[in-house]
C-alpha positions in Angstrom: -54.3 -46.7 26.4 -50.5 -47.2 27.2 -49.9 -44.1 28.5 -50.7 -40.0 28.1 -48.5 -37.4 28.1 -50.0 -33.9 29.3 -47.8 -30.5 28.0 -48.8 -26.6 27.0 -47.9 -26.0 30.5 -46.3 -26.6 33.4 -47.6 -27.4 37.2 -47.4 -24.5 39.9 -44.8 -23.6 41.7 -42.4 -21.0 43.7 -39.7 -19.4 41.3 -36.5 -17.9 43.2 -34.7 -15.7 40.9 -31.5 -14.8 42.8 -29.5 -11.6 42.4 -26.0 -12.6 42.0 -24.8 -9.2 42.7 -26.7 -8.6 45.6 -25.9 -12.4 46.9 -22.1 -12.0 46.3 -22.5 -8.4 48.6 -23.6 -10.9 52.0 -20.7 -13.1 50.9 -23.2 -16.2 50.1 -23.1 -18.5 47.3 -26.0 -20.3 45.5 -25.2 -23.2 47.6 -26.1 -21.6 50.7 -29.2 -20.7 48.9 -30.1 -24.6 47.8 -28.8 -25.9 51.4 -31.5 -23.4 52.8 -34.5 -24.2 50.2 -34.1 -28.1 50.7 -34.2 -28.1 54.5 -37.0 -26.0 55.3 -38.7 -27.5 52.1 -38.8 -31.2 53.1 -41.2 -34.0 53.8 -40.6 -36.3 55.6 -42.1 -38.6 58.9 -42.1 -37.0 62.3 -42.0 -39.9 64.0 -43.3 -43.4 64.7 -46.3 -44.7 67.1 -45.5 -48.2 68.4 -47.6 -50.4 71.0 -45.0 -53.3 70.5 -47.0 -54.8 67.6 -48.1 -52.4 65.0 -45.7 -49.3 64.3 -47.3 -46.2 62.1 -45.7 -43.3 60.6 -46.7 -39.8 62.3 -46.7 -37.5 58.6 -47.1 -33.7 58.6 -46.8 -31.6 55.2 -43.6 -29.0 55.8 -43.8 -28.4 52.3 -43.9 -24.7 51.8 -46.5 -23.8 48.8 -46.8 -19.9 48.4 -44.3 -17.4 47.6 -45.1 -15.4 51.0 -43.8 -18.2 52.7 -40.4 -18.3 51.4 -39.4 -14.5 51.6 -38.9 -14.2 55.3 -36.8 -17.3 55.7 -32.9 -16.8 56.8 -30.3 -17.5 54.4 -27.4 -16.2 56.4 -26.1 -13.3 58.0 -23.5 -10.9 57.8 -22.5 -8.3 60.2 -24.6 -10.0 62.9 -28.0 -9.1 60.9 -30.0 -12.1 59.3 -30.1 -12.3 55.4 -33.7 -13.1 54.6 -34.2 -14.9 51.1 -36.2 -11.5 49.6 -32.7 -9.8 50.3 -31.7 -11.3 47.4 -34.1 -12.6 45.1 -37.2 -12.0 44.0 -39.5 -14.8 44.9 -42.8 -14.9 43.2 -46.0 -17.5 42.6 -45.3 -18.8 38.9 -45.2 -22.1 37.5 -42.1 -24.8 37.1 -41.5 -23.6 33.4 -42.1 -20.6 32.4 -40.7 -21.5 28.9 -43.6 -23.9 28.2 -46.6 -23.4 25.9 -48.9 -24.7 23.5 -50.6 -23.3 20.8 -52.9 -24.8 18.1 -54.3 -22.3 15.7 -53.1 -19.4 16.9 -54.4 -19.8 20.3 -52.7 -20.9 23.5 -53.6 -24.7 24.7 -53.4 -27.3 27.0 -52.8 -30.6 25.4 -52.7 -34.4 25.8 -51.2 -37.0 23.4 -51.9 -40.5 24.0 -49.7 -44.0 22.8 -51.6 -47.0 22.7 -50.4 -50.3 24.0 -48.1 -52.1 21.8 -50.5 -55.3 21.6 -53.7 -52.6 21.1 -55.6 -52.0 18.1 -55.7 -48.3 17.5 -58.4 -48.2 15.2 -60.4 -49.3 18.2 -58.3 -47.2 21.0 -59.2 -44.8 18.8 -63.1 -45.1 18.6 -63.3 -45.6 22.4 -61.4 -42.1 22.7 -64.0 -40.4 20.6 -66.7 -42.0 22.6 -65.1 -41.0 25.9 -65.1 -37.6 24.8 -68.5 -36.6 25.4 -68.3 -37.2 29.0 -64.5 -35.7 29.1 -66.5 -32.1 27.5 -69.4 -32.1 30.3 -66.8 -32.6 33.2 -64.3 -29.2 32.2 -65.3 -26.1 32.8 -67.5 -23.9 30.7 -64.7 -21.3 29.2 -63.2 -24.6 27.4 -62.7 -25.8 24.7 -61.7 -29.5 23.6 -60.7 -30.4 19.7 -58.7 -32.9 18.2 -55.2 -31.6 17.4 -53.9 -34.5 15.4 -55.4 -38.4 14.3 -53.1 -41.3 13.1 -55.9 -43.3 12.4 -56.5 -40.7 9.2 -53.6 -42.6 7.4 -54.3 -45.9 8.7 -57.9 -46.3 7.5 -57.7 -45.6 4.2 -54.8 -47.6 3.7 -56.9 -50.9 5.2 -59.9 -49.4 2.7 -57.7 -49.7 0.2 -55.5 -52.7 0.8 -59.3 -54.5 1.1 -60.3 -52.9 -2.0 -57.0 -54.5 -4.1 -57.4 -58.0 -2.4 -61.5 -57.7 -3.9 -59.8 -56.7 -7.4 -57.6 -59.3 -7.5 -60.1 -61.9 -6.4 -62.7 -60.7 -9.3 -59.3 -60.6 -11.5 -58.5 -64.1 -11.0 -61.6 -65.7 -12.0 -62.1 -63.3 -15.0 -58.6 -64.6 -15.9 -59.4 -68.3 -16.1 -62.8 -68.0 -17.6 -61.0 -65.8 -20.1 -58.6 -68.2 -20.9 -60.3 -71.3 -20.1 -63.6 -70.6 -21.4 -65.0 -73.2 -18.4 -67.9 -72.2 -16.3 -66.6 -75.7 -14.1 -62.7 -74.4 -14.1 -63.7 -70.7 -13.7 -65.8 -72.4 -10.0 -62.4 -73.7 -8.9 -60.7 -70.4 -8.3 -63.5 -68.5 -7.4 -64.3 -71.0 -4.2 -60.5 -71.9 -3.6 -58.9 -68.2 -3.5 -61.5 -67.0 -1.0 -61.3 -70.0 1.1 -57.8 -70.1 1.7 -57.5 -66.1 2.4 -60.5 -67.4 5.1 -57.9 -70.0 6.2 -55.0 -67.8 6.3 -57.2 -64.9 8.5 -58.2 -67.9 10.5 -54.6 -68.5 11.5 -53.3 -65.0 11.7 -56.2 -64.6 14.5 -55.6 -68.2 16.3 -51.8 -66.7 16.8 -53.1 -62.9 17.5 -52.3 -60.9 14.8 -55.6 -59.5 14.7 -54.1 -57.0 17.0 -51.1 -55.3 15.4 -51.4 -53.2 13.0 -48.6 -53.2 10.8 -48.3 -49.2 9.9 -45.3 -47.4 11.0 -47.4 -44.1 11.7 -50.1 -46.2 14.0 -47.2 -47.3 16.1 -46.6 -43.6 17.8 -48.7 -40.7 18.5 -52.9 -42.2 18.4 -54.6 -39.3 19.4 -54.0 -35.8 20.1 -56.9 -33.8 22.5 -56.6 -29.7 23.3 -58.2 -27.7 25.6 -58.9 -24.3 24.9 
């Protein structure tokens, strides 16, 4: 796999919906409000431990993770009292998006869509996805449920079953062709050993230079596979 993207949702977080009204009363501004959030929100090293060889970073997560945590902290003050942040806005446990979803039939879902490396066969990224999923299904919870939203490989395969198919027709086609024409059981053996053997010499240099892994399908170049969770 190339890479994986993961949607239907977002990753949690703590969402400050400010009252403009209310902020405007204190005589603040939304900077005041940003300034406030990004210095008691950061990470970053304490300090440094040095015995005049080896120097190591002292770390300590300041990060501030629950919604309780925010409310009580000081935005500003006016008239000598301290504004605290649930003054003016509502602060509450939520996620990053609230404006993200999936849904596949009918039913809300987590999904994951995966692109296959540009040099990658995805007929066989896409068989040692489906073999992977067993394991994937025992690891998740009980309550869910995984299916396969949508499979490029549908369109691909059939074309290669048929694009095999024509190149058989043609073969037989040929050699019915001369011995029609010819009426020569010896001139109908030329093509019939000299058509296969140079398509075997022509797959024999496709593969020497590596084209046995492209696949030359504009809808296998995207999108492979397409996993939900339910």
């Amino acid at each position: 796999m190339g890479q994986v993207f993961i949607g239907g949702s977002s990753l949690p977080a703590v969402r400050v919906d400010i009252n403009p009204t209310q902020l405007n009363s204190y005589g603040l501004g939304l900077q005041d409000v940003k300034n406030m959030l990004s210095q008691q929100n950061s990470n970053v090293p304490k300090g440094q431990i040095w015995d005049g060889t080896k120097t190591a970073d002292i770390l300590a997560n300041d990060q501030l993770l629950k919604a309780d945590y925010y409310r009580p902290l000081i935005v500003g003050y006016h008239n000598g009292a301290a504004i605290k942040l649930s003054d003016i806005a509502d602060v509450q446990d939520s996620v990053e998006n609230i404006r993200a979803a999936g849904f596949f039939q009918r039913r809300t879902v987590h999904y994951g869509a995966g692109l296959r490396q540009p040099n990658a066969n995805i007929v066989e990224t896409n068989e040692r996805i489906r073999q992977a999923l067993p394991s994937l299904i025992a690891s998740i919870p009980a309550g869910m449920d995984v299916a396969i939203m949508f499979d490029r490989t549908r369109i691909i395969r059939p074309g290669v079953r048929d694009a095999e198919r024509s190149l058989l027709i043609s073969i037989v086609l040929v050699i019915l062709v001369v011995f029609v024409f010819l009426r020569s059981p010896r001139a109908t053996l030329i093509p019939s050993v000299a058509v296969p053997v140079s398509l075997l010499g022509t797959f024999g240099v496709m593969y020497l230079f590596g084209f046995k892994h492209r696949q030359h399908f504009a809808d296998g170049a995207h999108d492979l596979h397409g996993l939900c969770g339910r």
